[in-house]
C-alpha positions in Angstrom: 107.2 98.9 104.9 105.1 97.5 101.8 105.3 93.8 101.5 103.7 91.9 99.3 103.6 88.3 98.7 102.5 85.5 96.1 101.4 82.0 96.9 102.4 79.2 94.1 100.9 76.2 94.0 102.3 72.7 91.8 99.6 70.3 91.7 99.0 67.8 88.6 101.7 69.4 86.6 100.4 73.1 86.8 100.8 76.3 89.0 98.2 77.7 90.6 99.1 80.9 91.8 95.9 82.9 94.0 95.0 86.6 94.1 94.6 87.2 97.9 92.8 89.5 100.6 93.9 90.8 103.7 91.4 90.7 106.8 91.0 93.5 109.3 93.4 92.1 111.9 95.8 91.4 109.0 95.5 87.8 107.7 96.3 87.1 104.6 93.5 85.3 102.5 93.8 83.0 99.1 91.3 84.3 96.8 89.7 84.6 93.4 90.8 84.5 90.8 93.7 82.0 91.0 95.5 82.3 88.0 96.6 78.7 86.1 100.3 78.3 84.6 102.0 75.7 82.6 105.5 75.0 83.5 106.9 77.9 81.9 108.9 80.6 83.4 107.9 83.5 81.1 104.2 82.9 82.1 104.6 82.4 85.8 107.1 85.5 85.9 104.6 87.0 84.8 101.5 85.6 86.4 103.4 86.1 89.5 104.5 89.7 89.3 101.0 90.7 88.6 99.9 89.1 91.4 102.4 90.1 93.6 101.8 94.2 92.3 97.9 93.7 92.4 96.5 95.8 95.3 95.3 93.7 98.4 92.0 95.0 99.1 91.3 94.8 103.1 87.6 92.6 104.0 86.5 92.1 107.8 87.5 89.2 109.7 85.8 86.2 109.6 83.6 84.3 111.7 84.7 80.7 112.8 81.6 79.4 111.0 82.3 81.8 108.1 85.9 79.9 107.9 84.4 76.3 107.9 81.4 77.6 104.8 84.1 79.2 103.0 85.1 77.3 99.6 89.0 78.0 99.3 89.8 79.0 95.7 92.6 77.3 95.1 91.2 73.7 96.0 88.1 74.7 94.0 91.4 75.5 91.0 92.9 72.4 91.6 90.1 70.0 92.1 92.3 68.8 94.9 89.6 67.1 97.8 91.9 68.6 100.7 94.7 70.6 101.7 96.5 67.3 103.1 95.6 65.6 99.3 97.8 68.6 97.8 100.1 68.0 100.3 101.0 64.7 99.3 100.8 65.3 95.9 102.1 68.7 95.4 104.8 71.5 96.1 104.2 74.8 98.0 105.9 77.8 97.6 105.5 81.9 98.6 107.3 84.9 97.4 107.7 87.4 99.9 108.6 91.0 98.3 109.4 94.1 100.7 111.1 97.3 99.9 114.7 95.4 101.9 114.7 92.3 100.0 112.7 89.6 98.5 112.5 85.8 100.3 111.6 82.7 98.8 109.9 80.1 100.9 109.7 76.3 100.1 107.5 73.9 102.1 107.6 70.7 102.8 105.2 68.1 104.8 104.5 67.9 108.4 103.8 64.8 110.5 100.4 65.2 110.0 100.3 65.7 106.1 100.4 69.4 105.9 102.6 71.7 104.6 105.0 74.0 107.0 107.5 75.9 105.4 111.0 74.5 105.5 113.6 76.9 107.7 116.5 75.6 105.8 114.9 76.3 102.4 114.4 79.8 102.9 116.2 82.0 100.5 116.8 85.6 100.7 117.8 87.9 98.0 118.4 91.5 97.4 115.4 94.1 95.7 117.8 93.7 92.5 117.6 90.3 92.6 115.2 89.6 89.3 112.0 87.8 89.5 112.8 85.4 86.7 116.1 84.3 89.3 113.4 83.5 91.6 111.1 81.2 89.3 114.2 79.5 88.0 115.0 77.9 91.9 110.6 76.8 91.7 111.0 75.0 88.6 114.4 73.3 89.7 113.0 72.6 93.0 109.9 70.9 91.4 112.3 69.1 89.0 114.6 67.4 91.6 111.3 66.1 93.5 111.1 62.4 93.0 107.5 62.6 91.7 105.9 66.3 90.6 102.9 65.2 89.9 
């Protein structure tokens, strides 16, 4: 099966959507570049399609110590200190794309600050479904939130 996926980012009133890498043992890894979007849904269909169509090139594992030196792309994007500060201050989202259907996942924040994807957000759709569907429910989602910024 070919699956594909796409990581989406809102933080400070942008996306911030990452390329990504896949290890040897099949992990899935944010990388460069990580492509910036306004709040428009012709740019991140876009944006997000490419991503999602790029190929994944395949790098070893890494180290334990390779994970702590690593500088993750997308808070090096954002300018975000942490994970938990775009937590609290942002929305996460991923695309999952497969030759059976296409899922949308929505997270939401754990006890201890970090995202988790929310069970009872996840949406699934057929292939036919269109993209631009799919970006429509990120912006509405990040619309109803109390605060998006």
């Amino acid at each position: 099966m070919n699956l594909r996926s796409a990581s989406i980012i809102f933080y400070q009133g942008k996306f911030y959507i990452p390329s990504s890498l896949e290890s040897e043992s099949g992990v899935i890894i944010d990388a460069d570049p990580v492509y910036i979007t306004g709040v428009d849904i012709d740019e991140m269909e876009k944006t997000i399609e490419n991503v999602l169509l790029a190929p994944r090139p395949r790098v070893p594992d890494l180290s334990r110590d390779e994970w702590k030196k690593r500088k993750d792309p997308v808070l090096n994007a954002t300018g975000a200190k942490s994970w938990k500060e775009l937590a609290r201050k942002g929305f996460s989202y991923n695309i999952g794309w497969s030759d059976k259907q296409k899922r949308l996942d929505i997270a939401r924040v754990d006890k201890q600050g970090k995202w988790e994807f929310d069970p009872e957000k996840v949406q699934l759709f057929s292939v036919s479904t269109p993209l631009e569907q799919i970006v429509r429910i990120i912006l509405d989602d990040v619309i109803s939130k109390d605060d998006p910024c």
